[in-house]
BAKE-525605 format. One line per 3 residues: number of its first residue (from 1); for each residue x, y, z of C-alpha. Coordinates in Angstrom, 3 decimals. Layout:
BEGIN
NUM = X/Y/Z; ...
This chain:
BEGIN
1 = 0.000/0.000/0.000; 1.582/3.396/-1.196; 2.200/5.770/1.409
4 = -1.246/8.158/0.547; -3.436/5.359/0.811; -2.130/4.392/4.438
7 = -2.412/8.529/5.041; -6.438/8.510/3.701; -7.494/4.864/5.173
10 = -10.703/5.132/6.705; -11.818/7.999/5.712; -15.287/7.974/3.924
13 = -14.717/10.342/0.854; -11.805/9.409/-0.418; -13.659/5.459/-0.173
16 = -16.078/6.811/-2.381; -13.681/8.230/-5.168; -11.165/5.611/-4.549
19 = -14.689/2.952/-4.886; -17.170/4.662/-6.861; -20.563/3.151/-7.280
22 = -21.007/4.638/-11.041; -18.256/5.944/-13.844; -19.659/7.845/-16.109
25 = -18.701/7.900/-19.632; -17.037/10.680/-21.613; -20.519/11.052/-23.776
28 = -22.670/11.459/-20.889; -20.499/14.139/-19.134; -20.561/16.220/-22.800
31 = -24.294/15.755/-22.649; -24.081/17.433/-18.751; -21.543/20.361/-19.830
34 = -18.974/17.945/-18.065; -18.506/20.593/-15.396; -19.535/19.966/-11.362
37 = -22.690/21.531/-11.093; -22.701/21.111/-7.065; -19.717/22.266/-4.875
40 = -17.770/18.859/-3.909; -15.298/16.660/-4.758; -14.662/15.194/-8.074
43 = -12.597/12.056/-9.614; -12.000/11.642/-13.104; -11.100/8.049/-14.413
46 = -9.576/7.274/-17.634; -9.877/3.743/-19.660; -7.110/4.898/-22.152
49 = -3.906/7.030/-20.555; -2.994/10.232/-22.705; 1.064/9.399/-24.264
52 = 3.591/11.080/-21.275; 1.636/10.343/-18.636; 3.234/8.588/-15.884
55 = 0.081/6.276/-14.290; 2.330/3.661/-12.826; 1.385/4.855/-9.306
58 = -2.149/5.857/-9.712; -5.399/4.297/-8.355; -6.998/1.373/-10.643
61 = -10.506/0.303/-10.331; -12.804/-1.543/-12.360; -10.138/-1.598/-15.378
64 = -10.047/2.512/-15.087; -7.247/4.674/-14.125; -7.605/7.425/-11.723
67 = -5.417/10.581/-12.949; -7.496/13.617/-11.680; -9.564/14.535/-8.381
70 = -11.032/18.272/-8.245; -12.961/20.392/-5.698; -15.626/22.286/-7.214
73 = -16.639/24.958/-4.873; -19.581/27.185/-4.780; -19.469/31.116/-6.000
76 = -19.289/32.073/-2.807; -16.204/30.029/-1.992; -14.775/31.178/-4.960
79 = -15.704/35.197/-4.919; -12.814/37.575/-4.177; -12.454/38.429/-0.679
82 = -12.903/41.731/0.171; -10.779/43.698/2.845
């Protein structure tokens, strides 16, 4: 077990991304705008790996490869804070 995994055992989210009950396909996130519509956290999983990258040491499940979690936040989260 690689050092981050030992670091996030137990902990409920990243069971979820690391576990996911549903992958969607490329076609149905076009359809959606592909872009989190809800503040949270996001994994993307890829069946093919783009040439360069380096997924030797990335999560695997279900025959996909994970290579890129996000947090989406809200506009508040995101607006400029003002002094």
């Amino acid at each position: 077990m690689s050092d981050w995994r030992k670091h996030l055992a137990g902990d409920e989210i990243i069971a979820r991304l690391l576990q996911p009950e549903r992958l969607y396909t490329a076609g149905e996130t076009a359809v959606r705008d592909c872009a989190p519509r809800q503040a949270g956290i996001y994994a993307w999983y890829f069946d093919a790996i783009p040439a360069g990258v380096d997924a030797s040491q990335c999560h695997r499940h279900a025959g996909w490869t994970l290579l890129y979690v996000l947090r989406a936040v809200t506009e508040e989260e995101n607006a400029p804070v003002k002094s």
